[in-house]
C-alpha positions in Angstrom: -16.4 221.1 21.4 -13.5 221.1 23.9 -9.6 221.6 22.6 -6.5 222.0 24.0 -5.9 225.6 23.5 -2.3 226.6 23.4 -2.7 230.0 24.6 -4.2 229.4 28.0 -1.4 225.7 28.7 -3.6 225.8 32.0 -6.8 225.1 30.9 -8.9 223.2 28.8 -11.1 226.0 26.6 -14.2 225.5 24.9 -15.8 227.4 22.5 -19.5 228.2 23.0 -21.2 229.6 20.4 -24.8 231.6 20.1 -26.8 234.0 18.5 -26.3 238.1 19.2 -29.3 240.7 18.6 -30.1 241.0 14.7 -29.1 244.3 13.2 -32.5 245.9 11.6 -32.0 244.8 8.7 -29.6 242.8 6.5 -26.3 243.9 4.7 -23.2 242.4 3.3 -20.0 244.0 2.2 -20.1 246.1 5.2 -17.5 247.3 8.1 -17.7 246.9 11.5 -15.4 247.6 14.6 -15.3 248.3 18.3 -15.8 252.0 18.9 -15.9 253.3 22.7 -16.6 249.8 23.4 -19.6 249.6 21.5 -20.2 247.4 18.4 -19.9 249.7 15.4 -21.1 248.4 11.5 -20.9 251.0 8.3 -21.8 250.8 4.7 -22.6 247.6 2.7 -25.0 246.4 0.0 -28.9 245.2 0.7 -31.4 244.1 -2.3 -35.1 245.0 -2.1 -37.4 242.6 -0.8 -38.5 241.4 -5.0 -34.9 241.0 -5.9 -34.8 244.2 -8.6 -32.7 246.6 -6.3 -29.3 246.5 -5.5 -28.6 249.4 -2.7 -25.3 250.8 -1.9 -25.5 251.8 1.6 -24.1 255.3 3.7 -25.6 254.7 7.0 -24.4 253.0 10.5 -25.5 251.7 13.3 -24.1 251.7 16.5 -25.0 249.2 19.2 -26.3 250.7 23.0 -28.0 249.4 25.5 -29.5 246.5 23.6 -30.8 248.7 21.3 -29.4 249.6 17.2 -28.9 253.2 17.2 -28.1 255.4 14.2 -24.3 256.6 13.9 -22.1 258.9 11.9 -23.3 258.0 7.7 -20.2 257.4 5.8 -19.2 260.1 3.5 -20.4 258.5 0.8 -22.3 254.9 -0.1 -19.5 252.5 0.1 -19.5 248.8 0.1 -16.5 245.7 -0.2 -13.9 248.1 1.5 -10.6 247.5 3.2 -10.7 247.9 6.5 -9.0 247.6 10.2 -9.6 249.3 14.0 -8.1 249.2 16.8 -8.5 251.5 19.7 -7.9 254.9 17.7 -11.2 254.1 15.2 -12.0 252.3 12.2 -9.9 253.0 9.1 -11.9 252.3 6.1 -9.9 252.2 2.7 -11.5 251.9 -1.1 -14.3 249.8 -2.0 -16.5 250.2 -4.2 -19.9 252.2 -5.2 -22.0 250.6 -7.9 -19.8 250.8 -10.7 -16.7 253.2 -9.3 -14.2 251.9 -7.3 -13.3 254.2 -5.1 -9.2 254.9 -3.8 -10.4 256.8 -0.7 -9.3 256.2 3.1 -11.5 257.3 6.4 -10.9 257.1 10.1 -13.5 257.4 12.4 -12.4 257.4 16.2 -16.3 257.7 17.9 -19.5 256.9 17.0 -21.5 259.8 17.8 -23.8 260.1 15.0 -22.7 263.8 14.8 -19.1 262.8 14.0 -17.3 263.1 11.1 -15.3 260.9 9.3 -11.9 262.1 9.1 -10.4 261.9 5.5 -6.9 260.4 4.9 -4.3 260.5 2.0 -5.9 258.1 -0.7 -4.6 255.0 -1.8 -2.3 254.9 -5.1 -5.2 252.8 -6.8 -9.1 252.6 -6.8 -9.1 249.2 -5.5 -11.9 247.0 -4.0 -12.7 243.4 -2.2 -8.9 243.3 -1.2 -8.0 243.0 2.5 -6.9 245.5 5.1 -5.0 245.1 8.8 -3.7 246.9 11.3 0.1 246.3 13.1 2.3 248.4 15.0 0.4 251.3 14.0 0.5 250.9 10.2 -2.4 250.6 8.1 -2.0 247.9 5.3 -4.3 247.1 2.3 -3.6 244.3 -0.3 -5.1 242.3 -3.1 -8.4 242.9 -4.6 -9.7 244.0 -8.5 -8.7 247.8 -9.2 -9.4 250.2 -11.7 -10.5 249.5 -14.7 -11.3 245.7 -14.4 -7.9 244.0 -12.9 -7.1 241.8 -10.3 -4.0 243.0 -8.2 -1.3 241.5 -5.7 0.1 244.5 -4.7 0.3 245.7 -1.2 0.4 249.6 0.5 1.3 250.9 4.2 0.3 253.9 6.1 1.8 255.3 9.1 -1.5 256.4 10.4 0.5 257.4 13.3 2.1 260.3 11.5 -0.5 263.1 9.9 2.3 263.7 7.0 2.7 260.4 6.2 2.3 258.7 2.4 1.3 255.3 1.5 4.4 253.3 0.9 5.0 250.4 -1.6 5.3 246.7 0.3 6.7 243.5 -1.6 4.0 241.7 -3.2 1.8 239.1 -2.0 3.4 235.5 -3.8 1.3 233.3 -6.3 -1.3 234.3 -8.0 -3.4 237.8 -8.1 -6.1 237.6 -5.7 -9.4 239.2 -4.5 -11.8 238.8 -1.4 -8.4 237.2 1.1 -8.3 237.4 4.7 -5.5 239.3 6.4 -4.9 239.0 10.2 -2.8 240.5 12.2 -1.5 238.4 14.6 1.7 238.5 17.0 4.5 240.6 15.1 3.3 239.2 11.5 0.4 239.7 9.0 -1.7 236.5 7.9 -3.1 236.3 4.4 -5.3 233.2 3.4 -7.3 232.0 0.4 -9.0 234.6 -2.3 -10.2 234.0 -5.9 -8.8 234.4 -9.4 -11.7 233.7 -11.8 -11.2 232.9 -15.1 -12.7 235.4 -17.8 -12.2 232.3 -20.2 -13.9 229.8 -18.5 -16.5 229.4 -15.4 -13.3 228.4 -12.5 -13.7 230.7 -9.8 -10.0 230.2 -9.1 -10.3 229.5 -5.4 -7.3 229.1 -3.5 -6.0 227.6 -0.2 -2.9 229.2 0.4 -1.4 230.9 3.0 1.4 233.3 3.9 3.0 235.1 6.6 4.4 238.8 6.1 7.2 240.4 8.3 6.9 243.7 8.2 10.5 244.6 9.7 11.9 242.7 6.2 9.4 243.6 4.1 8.7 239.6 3.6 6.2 237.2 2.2 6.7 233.7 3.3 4.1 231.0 2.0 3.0 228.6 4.9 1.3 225.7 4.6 -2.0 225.4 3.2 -5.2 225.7 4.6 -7.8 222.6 4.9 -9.6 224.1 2.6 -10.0 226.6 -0.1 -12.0 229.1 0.3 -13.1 233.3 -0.4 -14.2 236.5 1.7 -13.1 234.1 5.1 -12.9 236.5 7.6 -10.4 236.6 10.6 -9.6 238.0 13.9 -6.6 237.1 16.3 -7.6 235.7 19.8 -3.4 236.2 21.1 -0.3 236.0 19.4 -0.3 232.5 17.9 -4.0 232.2 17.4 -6.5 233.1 14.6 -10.2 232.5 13.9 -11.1 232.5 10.7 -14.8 231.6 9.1 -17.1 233.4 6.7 -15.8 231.8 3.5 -17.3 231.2 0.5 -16.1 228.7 -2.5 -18.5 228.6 -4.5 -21.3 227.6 -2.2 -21.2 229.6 1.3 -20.4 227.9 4.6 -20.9 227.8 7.9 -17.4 226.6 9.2 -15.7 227.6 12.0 -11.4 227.6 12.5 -9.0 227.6 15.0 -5.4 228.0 13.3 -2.4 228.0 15.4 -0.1 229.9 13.5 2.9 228.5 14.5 2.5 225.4 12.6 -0.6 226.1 11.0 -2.7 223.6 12.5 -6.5 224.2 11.6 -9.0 222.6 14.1 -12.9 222.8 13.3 -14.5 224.6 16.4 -18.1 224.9 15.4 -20.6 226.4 12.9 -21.8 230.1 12.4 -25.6 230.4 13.3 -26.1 230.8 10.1 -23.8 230.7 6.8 -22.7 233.8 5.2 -20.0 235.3 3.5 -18.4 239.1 3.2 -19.2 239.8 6.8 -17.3 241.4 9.3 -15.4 239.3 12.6 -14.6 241.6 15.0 -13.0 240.6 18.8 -15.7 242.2 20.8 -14.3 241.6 24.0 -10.5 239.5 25.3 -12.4 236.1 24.1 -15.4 237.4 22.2 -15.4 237.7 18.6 -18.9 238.3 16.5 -19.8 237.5 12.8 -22.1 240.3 11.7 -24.9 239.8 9.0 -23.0 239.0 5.3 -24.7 237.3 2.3 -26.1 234.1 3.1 -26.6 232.8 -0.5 -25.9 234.1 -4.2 -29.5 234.5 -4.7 -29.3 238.5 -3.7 -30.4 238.0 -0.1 -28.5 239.6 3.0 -29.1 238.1 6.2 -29.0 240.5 9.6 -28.3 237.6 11.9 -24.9 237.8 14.3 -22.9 235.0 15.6 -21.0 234.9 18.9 -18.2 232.7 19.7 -17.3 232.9 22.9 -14.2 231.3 24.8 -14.6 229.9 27.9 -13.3 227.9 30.3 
């Protein structure tokens, strides 16, 4: 599918989309991020092969020369976590592990399987299946169901430039409390779209379709307008400064959908379809107009899939 792309006024871009080598085997809720330019992926859930085990996983793998290799284990089984990279490592906040959710916060800035994860000051909740980003070299986490059995709005910051620093209070996200958004850094603002509110009173999932921009100079939410669709656990990644891709989402049933917003009037275009549909899996931008969709849950029916799609810009 060809579109005029913004970004690139000189061109007309096209996104071609195929199929990256499988990870060894399947895992949804998991992390993932470029480390020393090599595709990193941490933690996560799998199921046994009968359906009768639910495993909360500690390993990584790290991909070299073609080939999955093992990497540093997490310090502890950790799955639906808050996380963000860029080129100082993978921060990794909360989550949760079987029953506990967890308030913890990692960086990891290699992925020599001898490396440690470096522990950072933990978050002022035990909080889960929220959203994390990365700007200007603060860390921020939002949303998500914390301790005992709530589902929050609230939103932190790290300086994770500063080894003294504290997590600091941000304004909270508007409408309703959410878990599983996607929050994108893009340009000077964060991006926060979709989630869930379920109903413990009836069988409403509580999807939503909205979407908001935060400044982070004003400490400001501002509600844009709202997506094509609702939808759950999308997951984004910028491509510049007034373009996302978002896809991964679930509402109820999980799809395979592919967006281009332009986040300066929040146009949403339809780009393609993810090899095949999953949901809580990592987008990462592998490369300046490479961006991969790595393994997730493919159904509700306890299965995790180990498949990887590439969308690939081009000219």
């Amino acid at each position: 599918m060809e579109i005029s792309y913004a970004g690139r006024p000189d061109a007309v871009q096209h996104f071609v989309i195929t199929e990256g080598l499988s990870l060894p085997g399947g895992r949804g809720g998991h992390v993932a991020a470029i480390l020393d330019g090599h595709v990193f992926v941490a933690g996560g859930t799998d199921w046994s092969s009968d359906h009768t085990t639910k495993s909360w996983l500690q390993d990584s793998m790290v991909l070299i020369k073609d080939s999955w290799q093992t990497g540093p284990a997490l310090p502890h089984p950790v799955a639906y976590s808050m996380f963000a990279s860029d080129k100082t490592g993978i921060y990794l906040a909360g989550g949760i592990n079987d029953a506990n959710k967890l308030s913890s916060v990692y960086h990891l800035d290699n992925y020599n399987k001898n490396s440690s994860w470096q522990t950072l000051p933990s978050l002022p909740l035990a909080v889960t299946s929220g959203a994390g980003a990365l700007l200007n070299g603060k860390l921020y986490v939002t949303c998500g169901w914390v301790y005992p059995d709530d589902i929050t709005n609230q939103m932190w910051s790290l300086d994770v430039t500063n080894p003294k620093a504290k997590w600091k209070v941000c304004q909270n996200v508007p409408g309703p409390k959410r878990a599983f958004p996607a929050m994108v850094a893009c340009g000077k603002s964060l991006y926060l779209f979709g989630g869930m509110s379920p109903d413990p009173n009836s069988n409403s999932l509580g999807v939503m379709q909205d979407a908001y921009r935060y400044n982070p100079d004003k400490d400001l939410w501002l509600r844009l307008k709202d997506m094509p669709c609702p939808g759950y656990a999308w997951s984004g990644s910028s491509i510049d400064k007034n373009h996302i891709i978002l896809t991964g989402k679930a509402d109820g049933k999980i799809n395979k959908d592919i967006y281009l917003i332009d986040v300066r009037d929040m146009t949403a275009q339809k780009i393609g379809e993810t090899i095949i549909q999953t949901t809580t899996a990592p987008l990462i931008k592998v490369g300046p107009d490479e961006f991969w969709l790595i393994a997730g849950e493919p159904d509700s029916n306890k299965n995790r899939t180990n498949r990887i799609t590439c969308i690939k810009l081009q000219n």
